[in-house]
N, C-alpha and C positions, 0 to 999 in steps of 0.2 A: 967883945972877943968870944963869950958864950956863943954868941947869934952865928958869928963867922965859921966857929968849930961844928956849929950840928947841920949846918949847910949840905954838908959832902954827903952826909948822913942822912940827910931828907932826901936827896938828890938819888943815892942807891936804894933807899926802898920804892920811891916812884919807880925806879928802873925797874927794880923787880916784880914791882904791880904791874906794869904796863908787859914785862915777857911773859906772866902769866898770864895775864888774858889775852895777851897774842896766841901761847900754846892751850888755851882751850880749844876743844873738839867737839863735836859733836857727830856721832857714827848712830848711820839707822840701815841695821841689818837687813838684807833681802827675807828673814821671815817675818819684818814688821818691826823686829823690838829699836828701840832707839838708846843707845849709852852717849854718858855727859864725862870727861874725863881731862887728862893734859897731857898731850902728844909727847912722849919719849924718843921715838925712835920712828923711822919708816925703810922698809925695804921692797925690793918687788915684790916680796912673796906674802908678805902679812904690815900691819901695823900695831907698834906697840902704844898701847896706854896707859895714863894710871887713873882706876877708876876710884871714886872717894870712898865705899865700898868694898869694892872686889879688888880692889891692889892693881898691880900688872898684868894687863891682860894683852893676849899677845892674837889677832883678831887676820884672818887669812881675808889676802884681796878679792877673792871669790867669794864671800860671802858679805861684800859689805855692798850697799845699794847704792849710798851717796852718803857723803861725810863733807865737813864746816868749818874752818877753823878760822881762832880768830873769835872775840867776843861779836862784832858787827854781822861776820856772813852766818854764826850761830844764831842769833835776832832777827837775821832776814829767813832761815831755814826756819826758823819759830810761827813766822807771823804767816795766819792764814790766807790761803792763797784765793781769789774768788771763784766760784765757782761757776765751769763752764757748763751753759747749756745746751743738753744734747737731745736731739728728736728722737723718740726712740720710736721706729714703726712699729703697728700692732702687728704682735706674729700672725703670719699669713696662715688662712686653714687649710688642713692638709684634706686634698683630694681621698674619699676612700670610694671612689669609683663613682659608677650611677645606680644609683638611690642607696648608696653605701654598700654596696656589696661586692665591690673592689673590679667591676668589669667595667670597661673600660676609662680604665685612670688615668688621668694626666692627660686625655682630651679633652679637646673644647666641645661639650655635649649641649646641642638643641632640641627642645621640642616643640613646632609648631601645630598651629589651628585656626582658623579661619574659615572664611568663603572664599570661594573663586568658581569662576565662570568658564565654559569652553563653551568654542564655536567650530565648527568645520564637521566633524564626527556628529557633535550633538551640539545642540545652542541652550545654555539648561545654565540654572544656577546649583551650585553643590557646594555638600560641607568640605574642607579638605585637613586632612591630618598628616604633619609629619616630623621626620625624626634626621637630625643631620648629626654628626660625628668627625672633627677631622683631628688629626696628630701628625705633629713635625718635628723630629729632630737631627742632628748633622748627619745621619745614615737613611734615614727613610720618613716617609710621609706619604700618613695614612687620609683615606678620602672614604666615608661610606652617607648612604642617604635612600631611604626611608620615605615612600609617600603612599598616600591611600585616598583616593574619590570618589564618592558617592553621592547622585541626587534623584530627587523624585517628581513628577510632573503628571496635579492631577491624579494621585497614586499608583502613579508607574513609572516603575524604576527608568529611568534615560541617561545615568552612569555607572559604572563600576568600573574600577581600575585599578592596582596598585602597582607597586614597582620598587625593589631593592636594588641597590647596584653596590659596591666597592671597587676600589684603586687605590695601589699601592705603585709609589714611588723609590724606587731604589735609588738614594745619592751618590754623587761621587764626588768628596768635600777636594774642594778646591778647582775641581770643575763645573762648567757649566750643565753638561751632558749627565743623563740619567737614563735609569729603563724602566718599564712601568708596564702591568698586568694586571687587566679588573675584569671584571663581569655583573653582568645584569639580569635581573629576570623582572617582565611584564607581564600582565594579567588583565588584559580589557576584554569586557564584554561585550564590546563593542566595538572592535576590532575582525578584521576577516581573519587574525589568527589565531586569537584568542591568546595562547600563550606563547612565549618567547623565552629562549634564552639565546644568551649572547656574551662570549669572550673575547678578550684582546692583549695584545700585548706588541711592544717597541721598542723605541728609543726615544726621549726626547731632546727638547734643548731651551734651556732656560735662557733668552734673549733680552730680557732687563729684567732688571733688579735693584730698587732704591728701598727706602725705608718706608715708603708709603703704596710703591708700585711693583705688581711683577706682572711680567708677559710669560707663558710657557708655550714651546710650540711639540706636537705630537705626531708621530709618522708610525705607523706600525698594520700587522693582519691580525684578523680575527676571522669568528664564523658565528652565523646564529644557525637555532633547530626551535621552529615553532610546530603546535602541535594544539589539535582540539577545533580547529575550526575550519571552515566548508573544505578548503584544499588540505585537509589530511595534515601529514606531516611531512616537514622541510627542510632543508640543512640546507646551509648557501654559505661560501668562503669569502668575504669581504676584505677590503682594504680598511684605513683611518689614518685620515690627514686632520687634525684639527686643533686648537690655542685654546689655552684658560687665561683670564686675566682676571688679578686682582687689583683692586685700588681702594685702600683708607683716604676716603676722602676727608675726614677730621677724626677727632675723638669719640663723637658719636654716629658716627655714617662711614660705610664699607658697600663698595658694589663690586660683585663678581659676573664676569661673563664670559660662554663659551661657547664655544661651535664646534659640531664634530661631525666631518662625512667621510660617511660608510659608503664606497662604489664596490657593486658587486663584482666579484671576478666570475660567477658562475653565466649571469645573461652581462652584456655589454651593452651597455648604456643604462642600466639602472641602477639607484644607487637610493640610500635614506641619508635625513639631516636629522640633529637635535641640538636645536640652540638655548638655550636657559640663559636666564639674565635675573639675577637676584640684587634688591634693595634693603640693606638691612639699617634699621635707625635704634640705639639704643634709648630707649625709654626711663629706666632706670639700672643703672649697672651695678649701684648693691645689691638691690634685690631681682639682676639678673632678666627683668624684662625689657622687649623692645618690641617696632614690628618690621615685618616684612612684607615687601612690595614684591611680589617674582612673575615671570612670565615661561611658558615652555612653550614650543613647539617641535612637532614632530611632522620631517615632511617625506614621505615615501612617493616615488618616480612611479610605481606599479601600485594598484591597487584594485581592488574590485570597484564596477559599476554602480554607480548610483552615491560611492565614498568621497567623500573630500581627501585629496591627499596631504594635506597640511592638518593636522590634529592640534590646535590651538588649546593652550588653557591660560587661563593667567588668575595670580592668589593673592590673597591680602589676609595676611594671618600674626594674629601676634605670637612674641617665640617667646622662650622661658627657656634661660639656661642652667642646665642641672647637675 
């Protein structure tokens, strides 16, 4: 009869062990701290607890991050969770221009060197040095380039040359179409004009466009003024009809080529070319070496007697980007 009377009586303290650790909690604040407690009360606005400690605390739903109730989802909130592995890239180095002095940042800066060869003007081997720069972003896109030739034969000089040029691209984001104004200046010794200058400007029109290819086509006037050699000095008005194309041919090979004619408007029927065709193979891309295969030519309709009108050169230089 004992046994039968404490039944009911083992039966309600089970009960009440088991709704206590049903109403355990556990709350882990959004500043990090975590409270262990027995849920009282809940409303939209806060929930109450009673902490073994700190009595009733009455805790705003804004402030709590996640909370557990229940002794089981308090043991799953417990047990460490494994940890995810995450790649972390090395931070990228920030460009402070070239050679750190903040001028031109954030382009793709070359400087090549090598030999190369020309035939037509002079048939000679020379050293050749150059500098190339370009910038692209959804408004504009910049083009500049740097070269300088020199050989000697026998101890006399049979080249000298240099030549700066830039171009700039004005975008128009979500169009094809663009405008665009460059200039150039040459300097051969070996030239009947000795020097040149030369401006342009258009419209173009971006005709493909993939992730590894683009075609650009060019239509616009210019005018050159050369000066220093046997015919004095010259201005002449020109037209320019001419395409650049690029192509990444993989992750280490890019070739770019272009064609551009000049028809004179001042004599009719004469006009110049300049076709460039560059091979670029990267060598090492940490440390920013590769080489380059290039060829130019320059082909003028007029020209003095005894000149080749086609001024061929072609390079082989390694580049180093800076």
């Amino acid at each position: 009869m004992r046994v039968v009377k404490l039944m009911p009586m083992v039966m309600v303290a089970l009960g009440l062990a088991q709704n206590a650790i049903a109403d355990a909690i556990r709350v882990e604040l959004k500043t990090g701290d975590v409270l262990y407690g027995e849920t009282l009360r809940e409303t939209d606005e806060q929930m109450l607890i009673r902490h073994p400690l700190l009595g009733d605390i009455g805790i705003p739903r804004d402030d709590i991050k996640t909370f557990a109730i229940g002794a089981g989802a308090i043991a799953k909130a417990q047990t460490p969770q494994p940890a995810k592995v995450v790649k972390v890239e090395p931070p990228k180095h920030a460009d402070g221009g070239l050679l750190g002095l903040g001028w031109l940042k954030d382009w793709d800066r070359r400087l090549e060197a090598g030999v190369s060869g020309a035939s037509g003007v002079s048939s000679n081997q020379q050293a050749h040095v150059g500098f190339m720069a370009d910038y692209e972003d959804p408004q504009v896109r910049w083009q500049q380039r740097a070269r300088f030739f020199r050989s000697e034969s026998e101890g006399d000089e049979t080249a000298n040359s240099a030549m700066v040029s830039i171009n700039r691209d004005d975008l128009m984001p979500g169009s094809p179409w663009f405008s665009f104004a460059g200039g150039r200046f040459d300097r051969d010794e070996f030239q009947d004009w000795r020097n040149r200058v030369a401006i342009n400007g258009g419209v173009g029109l971006q005709m493909v466009k993939t992730e590894r290819y683009r075609l650009l086509g060019r239509l616009g006037l210019g005018a050159t003024h050369s000066w220093g050699g046997p015919e004095g000095q010259n201005t002449a008005p020109e037209g320019l009809l001419g395409f650049d194309m690029d192509w990444k041919v993989s992750k280490q090979q890019s070739v770019a080529l272009a064609n551009t004619l000049y028809p004179s408007l001042k004599h009719s029927g004469e006009f110049r070319n300049v076709t460039t065709f560059d091979w670029i193979i990267d060598l090492d891309k940490e440390a920013g070496l590769g080489l380059k295969l290039g060829v130019v030519n320059e082909h003028e309709s007029e020209r003095e007697d005894g000149l080749d009108k086609n001024d061929f050169k072609y390079t082989s230089a390694l580049i180093w980007r800076l």
